[in-house]
N, C-alpha and C positions, 0 to 999 in steps of 0.2 A: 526741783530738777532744772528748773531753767537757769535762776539764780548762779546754778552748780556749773551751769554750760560758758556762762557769760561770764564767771570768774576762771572757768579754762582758758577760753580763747583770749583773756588780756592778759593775762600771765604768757600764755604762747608768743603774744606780739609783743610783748615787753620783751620777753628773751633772743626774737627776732632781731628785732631794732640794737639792743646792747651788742649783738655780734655785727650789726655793720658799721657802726661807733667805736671807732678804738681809742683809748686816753693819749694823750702824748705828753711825754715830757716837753715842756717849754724850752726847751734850749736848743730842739730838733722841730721847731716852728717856724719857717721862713722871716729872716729879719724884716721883708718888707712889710709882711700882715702884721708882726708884732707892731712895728712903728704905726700903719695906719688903724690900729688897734686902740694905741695907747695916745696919740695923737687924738683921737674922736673918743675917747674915753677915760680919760685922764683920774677920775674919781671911782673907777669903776674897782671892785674887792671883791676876795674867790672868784679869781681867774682860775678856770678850768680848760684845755685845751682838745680838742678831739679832732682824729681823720676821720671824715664822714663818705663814705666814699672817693670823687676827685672832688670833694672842698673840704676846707678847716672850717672846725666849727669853735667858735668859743662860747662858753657861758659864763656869767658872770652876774654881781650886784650892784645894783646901785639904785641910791636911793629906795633902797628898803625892796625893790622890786628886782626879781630873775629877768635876764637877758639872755639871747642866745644872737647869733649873728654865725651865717656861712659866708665864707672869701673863695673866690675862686685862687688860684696858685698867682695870678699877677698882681692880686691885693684888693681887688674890686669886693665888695658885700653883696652876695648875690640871696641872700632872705634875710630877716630879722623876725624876731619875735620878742615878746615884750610883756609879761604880767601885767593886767589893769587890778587896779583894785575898785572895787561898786562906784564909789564914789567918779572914777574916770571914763566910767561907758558913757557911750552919748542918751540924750532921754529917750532917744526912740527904743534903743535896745532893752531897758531899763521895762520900757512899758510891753515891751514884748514878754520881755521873762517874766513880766507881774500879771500878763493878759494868759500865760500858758502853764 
């Protein structure tokens, strides 16, 4: 039953978050963010574009890892986020997830 509850409520918030996330075609993305985009990420493949509320968000790959990045409307990166893989966590984290 609990199992049951805790597979509810992440499917609820999954379908949350997809309705404040809207896709965008690329070619309806502010030239600025595109260049400062493509500019600091020049290698970057599956470019995906999205209105996240007031910022863009892009996701994207590189170097085998998910990226995501929000721009405020004047081009500035106001979060990033970034996949580690084991190998890239620092030791301390490492010994945490092995101490828990």
């Amino acid at each position: 039953m609990k199992n049951r509850n805790i597979i509810t409520v992440a499917f609820t918030l999954l379908g949350a978050f997809s309705i404040f996330a809207q896709d965008m075609n690329p070619d309806n993305v502010p030239s600025n963010l595109k260049q400062n985009f493509q500019k600091s990420f020049p290698q970057a493949t599956d470019v995906e574009w999205e209105m996240d509320g007031q910022s863009y968000k892009v996701e994207f790959d590189m170097n085998r890892n998910e990226h995501e990045i929000w721009y405020a409307t004047d081009g500035t990166a106001t979060r990033t986020e970034q996949e580690l893989t084991e190998a890239e966590l620092p030791q301390t984290i490492k010994t945490a997830i092995s101490g828990n």
